[in-house]
C-alpha positions as CSV (number, residue, x, y, z in Angstrom):
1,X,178.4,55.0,73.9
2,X,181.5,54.1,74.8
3,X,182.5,56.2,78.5
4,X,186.2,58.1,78.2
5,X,189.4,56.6,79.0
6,X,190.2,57.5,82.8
7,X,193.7,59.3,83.4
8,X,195.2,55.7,85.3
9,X,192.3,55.8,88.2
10,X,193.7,55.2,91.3
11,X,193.4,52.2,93.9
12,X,193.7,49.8,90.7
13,X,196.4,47.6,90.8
14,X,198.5,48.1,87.2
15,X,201.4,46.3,85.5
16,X,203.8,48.8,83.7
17,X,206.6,48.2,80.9
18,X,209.0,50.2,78.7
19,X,211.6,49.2,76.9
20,X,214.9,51.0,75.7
21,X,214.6,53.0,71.9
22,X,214.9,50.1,69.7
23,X,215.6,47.5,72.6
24,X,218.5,49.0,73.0
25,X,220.5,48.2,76.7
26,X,219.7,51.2,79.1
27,X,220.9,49.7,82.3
28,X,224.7,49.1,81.5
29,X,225.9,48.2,84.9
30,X,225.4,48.5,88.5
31,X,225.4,52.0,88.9
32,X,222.6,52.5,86.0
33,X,220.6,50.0,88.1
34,X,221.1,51.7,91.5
35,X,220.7,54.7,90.9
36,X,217.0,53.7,89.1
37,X,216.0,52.4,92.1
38,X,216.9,55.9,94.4
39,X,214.7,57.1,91.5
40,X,211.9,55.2,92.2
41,X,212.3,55.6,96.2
42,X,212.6,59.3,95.1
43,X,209.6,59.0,93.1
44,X,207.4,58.0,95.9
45,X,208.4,60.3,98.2
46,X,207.6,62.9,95.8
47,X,203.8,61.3,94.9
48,X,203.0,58.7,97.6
49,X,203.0,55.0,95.1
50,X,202.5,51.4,96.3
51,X,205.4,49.4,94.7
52,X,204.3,45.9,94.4
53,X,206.5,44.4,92.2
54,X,209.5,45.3,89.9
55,X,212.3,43.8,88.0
56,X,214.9,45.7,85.7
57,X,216.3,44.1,83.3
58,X,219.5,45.2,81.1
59,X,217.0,46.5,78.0
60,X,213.6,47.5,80.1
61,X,211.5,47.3,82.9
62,X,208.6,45.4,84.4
63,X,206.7,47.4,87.6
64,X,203.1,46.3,89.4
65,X,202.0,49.7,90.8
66,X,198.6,50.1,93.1
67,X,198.4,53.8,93.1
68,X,196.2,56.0,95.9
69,X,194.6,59.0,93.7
70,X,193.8,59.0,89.6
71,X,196.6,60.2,87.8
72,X,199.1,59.5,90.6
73,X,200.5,56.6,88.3
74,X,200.8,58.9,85.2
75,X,203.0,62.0,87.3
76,X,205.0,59.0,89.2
77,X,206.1,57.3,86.1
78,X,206.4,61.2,84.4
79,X,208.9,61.9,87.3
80,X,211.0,58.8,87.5
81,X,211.6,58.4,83.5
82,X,212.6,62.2,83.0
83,X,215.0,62.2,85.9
84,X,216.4,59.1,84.4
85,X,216.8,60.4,80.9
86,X,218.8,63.9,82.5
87,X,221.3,61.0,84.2
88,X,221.5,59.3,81.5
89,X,222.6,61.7,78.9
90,X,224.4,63.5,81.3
91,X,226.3,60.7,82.3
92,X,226.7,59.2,78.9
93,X,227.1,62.6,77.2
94,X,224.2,61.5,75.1
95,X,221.3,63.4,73.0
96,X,217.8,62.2,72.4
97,X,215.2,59.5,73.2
98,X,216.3,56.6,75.7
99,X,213.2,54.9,76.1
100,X,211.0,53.3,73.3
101,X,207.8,55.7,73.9
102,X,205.9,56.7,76.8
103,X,205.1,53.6,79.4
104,X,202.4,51.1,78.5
105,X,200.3,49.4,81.2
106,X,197.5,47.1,82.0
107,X,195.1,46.9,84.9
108,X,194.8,44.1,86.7
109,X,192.2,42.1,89.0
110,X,193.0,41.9,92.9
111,X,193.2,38.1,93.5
112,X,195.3,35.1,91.8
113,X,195.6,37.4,88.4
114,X,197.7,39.9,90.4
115,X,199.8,37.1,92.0
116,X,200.9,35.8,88.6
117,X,201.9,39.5,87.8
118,X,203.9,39.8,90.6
119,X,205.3,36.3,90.0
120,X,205.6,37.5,86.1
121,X,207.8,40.1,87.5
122,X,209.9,39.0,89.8
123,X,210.6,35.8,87.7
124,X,212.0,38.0,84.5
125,X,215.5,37.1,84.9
126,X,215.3,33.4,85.3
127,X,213.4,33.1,81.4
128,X,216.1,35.3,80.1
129,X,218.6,33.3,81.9
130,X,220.1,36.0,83.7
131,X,220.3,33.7,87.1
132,X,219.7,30.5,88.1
133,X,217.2,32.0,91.2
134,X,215.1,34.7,90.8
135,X,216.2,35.9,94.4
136,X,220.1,36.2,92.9
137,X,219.2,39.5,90.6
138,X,219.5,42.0,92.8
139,X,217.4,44.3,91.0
140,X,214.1,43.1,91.3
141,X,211.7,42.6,94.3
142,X,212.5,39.5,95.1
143,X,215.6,40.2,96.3
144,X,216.7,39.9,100.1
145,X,218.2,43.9,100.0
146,X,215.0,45.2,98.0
147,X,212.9,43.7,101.1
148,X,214.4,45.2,103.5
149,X,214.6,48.6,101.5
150,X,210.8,49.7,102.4
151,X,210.6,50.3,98.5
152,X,207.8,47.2,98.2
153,X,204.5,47.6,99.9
154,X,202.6,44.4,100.8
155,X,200.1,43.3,97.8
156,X,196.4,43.7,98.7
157,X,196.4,39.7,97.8
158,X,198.2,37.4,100.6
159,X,201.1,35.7,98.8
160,X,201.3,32.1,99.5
161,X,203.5,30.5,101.4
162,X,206.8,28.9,99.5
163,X,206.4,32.3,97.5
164,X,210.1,32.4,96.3
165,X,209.9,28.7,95.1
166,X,206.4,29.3,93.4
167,X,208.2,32.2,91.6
168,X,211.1,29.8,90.9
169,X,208.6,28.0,89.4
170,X,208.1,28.1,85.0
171,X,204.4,29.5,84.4
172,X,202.3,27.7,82.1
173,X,202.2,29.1,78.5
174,X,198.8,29.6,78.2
175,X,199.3,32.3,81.3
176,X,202.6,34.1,79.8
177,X,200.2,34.6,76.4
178,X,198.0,35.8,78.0
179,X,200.2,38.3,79.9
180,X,202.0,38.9,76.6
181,X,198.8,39.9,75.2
182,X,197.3,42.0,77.8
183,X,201.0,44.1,77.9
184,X,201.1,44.4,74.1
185,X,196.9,45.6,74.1
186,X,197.1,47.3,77.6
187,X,193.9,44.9,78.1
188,X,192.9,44.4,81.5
189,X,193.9,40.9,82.9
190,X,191.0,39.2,85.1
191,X,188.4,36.9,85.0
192,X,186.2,37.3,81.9
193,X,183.3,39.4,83.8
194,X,186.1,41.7,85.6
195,X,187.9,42.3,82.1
196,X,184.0,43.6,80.2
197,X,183.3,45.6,83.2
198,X,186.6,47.4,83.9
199,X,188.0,47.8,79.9
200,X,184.2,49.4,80.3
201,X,184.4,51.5,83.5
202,X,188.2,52.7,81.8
203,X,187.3,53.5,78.4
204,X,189.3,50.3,77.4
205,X,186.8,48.9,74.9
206,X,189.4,49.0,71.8
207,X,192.1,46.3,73.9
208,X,189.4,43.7,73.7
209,X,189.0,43.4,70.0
210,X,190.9,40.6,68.1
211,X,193.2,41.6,64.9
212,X,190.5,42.3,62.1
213,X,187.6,41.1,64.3
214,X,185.0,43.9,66.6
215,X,183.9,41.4,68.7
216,X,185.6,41.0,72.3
217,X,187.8,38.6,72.3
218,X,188.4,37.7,76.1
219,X,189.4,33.9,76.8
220,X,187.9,32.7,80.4
């Protein structure tokens, strides 16, 4: 029998999304931005989160969180998205949903799956042609200012050396589907034996199943 889903266990390393009601732009200029960062240093001050990664972008979001305690990733992300939503309406003397649903997110394995992640991240607004350089958006980890914030904690994987230039870097396809597909399934990302064992150990079974197929369909 299949064991029950886990309320996001802590010490696992997770990438998170969301996405503006109907892709709609949520972030409309540098204060929108800003002040969703002071959330998120408010956030952790509030519940204590690891921040290892995190890019927002003019329609959503991309974070890498490595919480401390189960449920610690659910009440941060709780926290951060309603204080958003009072700014937000307050400011734009708006009514109703700003976000496409409650957050979706993945766990990931702590070795050269979690650096593409982060390099997944940070890299966001170079494929939507944003910038030229990841380091130039300011709004994402990479940047000089958010290093020096104390926002980012160090990833439990050493980064390699030339880490900006790897970021700078294109990723293959084959690893952006299967990012793609672990964000849109919430199916852990690892090596095959990680993926059984933890989709397992979470209750996660359901991710690993193609369209229209019961078998797990996990690529090495």
């Amino acid at each position: 029998m299949a064991r029950t889903a886990r309320v996001t266990p802590g010490d696992v390393c997770y990438h998170v999304i969301n996405r503006g009601n109907r892709r709609s732009t949520v972030f409309h200029n540098a204060a929108d931005y800003d002040f969703f960062v002071t959330l998120m240093h408010k956030a952790s001050a509030r519940i204590p989160m690891r921040v290892l990664a995190y890019c927002l972008m003019p329609n959503h979001f991309h974070l890498a969180l490595w919480p401390y305690q189960d449920g610690d990733m659910s009440r941060w992300m709780h926290w951060l998205l309603t204080s958003h939503v009072v700014r937000y309406n307050k400011v734009r003397r708006t009514t109703g949903r700003i976000w496409q649903g409650r957050f979706k997110s993945f766990p990931i394995e702590r070795d050269r799956h979690l650096l593409n992640v982060l390099a997944y991240v940070e890299r966001n607004p170079v494929r939507a042609k944003l910038v030229q350089n990841a380091e130039d958006w300011k709004w994402s980890s990479i940047s000089v200012d958010t290093r020096l914030s104390g926002l980012v904690s160090e990833s439990p994987v050493t980064k390699p050396d030339g880490w900006t230039e790897l970021v700078n870097r294109a990723q293959s396809r084959e690893e952006l589907n299967a990012l793609r597909r672990c964000s849109h399934k919430c199916r852990p990302y690892g090596s095959r034996d990680w993926v059984l064992n933890t989709a397992d150990e979470l209750g996660l079974q359901s991710s690993l199943r193609g369209p229209g197929r019961p078998k797990r369909d996990i690529p090495d």
